[in-house]
N, C-alpha and C positions, 0 to 999 in steps of 0.2 A: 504494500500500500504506500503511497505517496500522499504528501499534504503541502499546499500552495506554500506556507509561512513557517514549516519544520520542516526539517531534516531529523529521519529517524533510522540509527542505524544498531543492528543486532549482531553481539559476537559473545561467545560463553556466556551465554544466558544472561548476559548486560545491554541494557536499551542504551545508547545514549541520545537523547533529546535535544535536539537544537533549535532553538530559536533563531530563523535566518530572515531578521529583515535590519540584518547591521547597515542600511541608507537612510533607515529610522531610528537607528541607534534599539532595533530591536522592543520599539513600542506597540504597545497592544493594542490593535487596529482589531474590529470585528471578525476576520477572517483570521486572525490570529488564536481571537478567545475560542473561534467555532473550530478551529485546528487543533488547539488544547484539547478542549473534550474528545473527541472526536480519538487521538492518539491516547490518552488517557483509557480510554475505553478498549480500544484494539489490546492496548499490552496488560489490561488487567487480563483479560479474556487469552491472551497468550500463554500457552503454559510453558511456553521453551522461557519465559521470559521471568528471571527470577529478583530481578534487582532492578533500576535504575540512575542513571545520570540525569537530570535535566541543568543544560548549559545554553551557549549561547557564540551566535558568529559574531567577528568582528572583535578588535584589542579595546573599544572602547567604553564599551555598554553590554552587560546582562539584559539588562532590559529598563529604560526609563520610565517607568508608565503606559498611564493610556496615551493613545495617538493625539492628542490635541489638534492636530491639525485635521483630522478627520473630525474631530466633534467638532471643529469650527464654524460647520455651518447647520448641525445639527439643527432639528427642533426640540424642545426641553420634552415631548414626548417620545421621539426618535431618542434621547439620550436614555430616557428612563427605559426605552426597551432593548437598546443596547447593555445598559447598567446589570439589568437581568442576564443577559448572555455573558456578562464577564466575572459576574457570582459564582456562576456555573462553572466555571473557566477554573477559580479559583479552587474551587469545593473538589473537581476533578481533581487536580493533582493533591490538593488536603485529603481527599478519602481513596487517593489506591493504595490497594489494598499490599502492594508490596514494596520492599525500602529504596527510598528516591534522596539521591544525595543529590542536594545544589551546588552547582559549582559555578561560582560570581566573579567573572572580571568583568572590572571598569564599575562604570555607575547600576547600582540598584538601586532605582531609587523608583517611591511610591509602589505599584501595581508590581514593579520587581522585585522589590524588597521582598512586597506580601504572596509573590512567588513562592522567592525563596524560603519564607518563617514559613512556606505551605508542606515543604519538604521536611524530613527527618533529620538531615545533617546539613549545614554547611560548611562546606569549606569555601576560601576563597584567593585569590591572588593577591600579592600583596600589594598591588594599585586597586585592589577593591575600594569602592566609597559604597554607602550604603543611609538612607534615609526614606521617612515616612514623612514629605513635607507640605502635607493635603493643605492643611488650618491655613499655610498662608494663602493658598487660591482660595478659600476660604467653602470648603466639603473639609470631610473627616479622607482617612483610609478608609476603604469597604471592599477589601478583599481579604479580609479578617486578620487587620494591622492591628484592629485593638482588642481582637480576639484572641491571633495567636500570640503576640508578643509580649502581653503580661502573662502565659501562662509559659512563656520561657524563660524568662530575667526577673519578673516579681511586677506588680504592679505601682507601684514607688517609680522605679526606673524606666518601666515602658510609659509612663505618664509623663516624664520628663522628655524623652525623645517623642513623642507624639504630641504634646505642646508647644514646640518650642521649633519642632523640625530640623533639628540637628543632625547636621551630617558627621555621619562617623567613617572612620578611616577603617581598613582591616584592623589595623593592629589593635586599634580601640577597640573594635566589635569582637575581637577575641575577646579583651578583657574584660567586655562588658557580661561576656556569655552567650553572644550570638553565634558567633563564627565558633565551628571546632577547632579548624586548623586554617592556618596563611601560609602559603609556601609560592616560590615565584613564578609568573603569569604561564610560561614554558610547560612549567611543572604541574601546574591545576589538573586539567581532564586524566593525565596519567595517574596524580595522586585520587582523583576520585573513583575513579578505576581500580586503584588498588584495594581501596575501600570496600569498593563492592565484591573484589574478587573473596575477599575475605571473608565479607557476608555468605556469598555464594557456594564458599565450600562446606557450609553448613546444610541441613536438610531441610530445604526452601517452605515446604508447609510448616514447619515449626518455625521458621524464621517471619512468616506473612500471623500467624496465630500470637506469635510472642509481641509482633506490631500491634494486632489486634486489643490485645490484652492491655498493654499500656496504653494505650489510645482510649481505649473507653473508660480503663479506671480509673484515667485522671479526671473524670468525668463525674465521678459516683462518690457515696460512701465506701466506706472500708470495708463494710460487709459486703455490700455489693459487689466491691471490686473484685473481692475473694471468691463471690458465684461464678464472674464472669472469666477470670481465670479458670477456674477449675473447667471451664468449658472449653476454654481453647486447648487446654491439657486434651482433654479426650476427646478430641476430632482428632489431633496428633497420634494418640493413640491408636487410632484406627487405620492409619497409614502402613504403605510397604516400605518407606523411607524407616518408621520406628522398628519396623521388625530389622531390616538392616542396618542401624544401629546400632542394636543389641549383636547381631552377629559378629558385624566389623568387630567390636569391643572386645568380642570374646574371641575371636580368633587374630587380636592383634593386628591388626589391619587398616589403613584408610576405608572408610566406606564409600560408597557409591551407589550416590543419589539420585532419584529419577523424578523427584516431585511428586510422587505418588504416595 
């Protein structure tokens, strides 16, 4: 499958995602958020496909936002139906179901940012910049800038960058607790690659269930969180990946995983 604004390319069970409209500095133009989905959906439903990269063409930009110059001549109910299409946009890559590392050079900023806090991991390059600077066009974020990002740094601190629209540099966003790792721009898509190869050598259903599990507990009580673990436990259980596990184990061996 091919998509007009990504590039999606598959090798040992790693997607990587590119956002290719680096003449926009890679902004979210309609065909963009409808290309999201649209990929988002294909590689959930892919079973060769155990992991994720979502990256981006061009040294300049991840991705700066929405396309402003396509809203430009919008009608304010033309935007609100746009608006809708690029919730969806976001919620895709926030709800697949398997582990998606961001990899950020250049600017993320606004709709990139909340990209990338859509993802599991960041990593970034060390010219990364990264903000959420909606308040001063004067809208909030709404691709869930003030959703995910106080449930990653504490609300104290995401209330400070989301007021105030502060750009932060990689090395700050490390310290802040955004970013995992900075390593140099060269280096990005290999190191996030490694990332995943390392995920990948693990038994991909227990890897997408053990996502699962965190993802809704932070969500619940602690009693709850504890039902809902014990459930992703026994779907795991019922796998040919667990019974080879156990074998590998006991016959001293690497195991070999098939996603089943």
């Amino acid at each position: 499958m091919s998509w007009e604004t990504i590039r999606v390319e598959v090798e040992e069970h790693i997607a990587v995602i590119t956002f290719n409209r680096p003449e926009a500095l890679n902004a979210i133009s309609t065909q963009l958020a409808s290309d999201v989905i649209s990929v988002m959906r294909a590689l959930a439903d892919d079973r060769e496909v155990w992991a994720a990269v979502l990256t981006a063409e061009g040294e300049k930009a991840f991705c700066v936002g929405a396309d402003l110059k396509e809203r430009k001549n919008m009608s304010k109910e033309a935007m609100v139906k746009q608006r809708e299409l690029f919730v969806r946009a976001f919620r895709a890559v926030s709800e697949f179901p398997k582990p998606i590392i961001a990899a950020v050079n250049g600017f993320a900023m606004g709709g990139g940012f909340e990209f990338a806090l859509c993802c599991d991991v960041i990593y970034a390059s060390e010219n990364a910049v990264l903000a959420l600077p909606e308040v001063g066009l004067g809208i909030i974020p709404g691709g869930g800038g003030t959703v995910n990002l106080p449930r990653l740094i504490g609300k104290s601190k995401a209330k400070e960058l989301i007021f105030t629209g502060r750009r932060l540099p990689a090395a700050e966003a490390r310290a802040w607790g955004i970013v995992s790792k900075v390593v140099p721009r060269e280096q990005l898509l290999e190191a996030s690659r490694e990332l995943c190869k390392e995920i990948t050598k693990n038994a991909p259903v227990a890897v997408w269930q053990a996502k699962k599990s965190v993802n809704l507990g932070m969500e619940v009580d602690l009693s709850t969180a504890f039902t809902l673990e014990a459930e992703c436990y026994n779907v795991c259980l019922k796998t040919e990946d667990r019974d080879e596990g156990l074998k590998a184990f006991n016959e001293k061996r690497k195991p070999v995983y098939k996603g089943l």
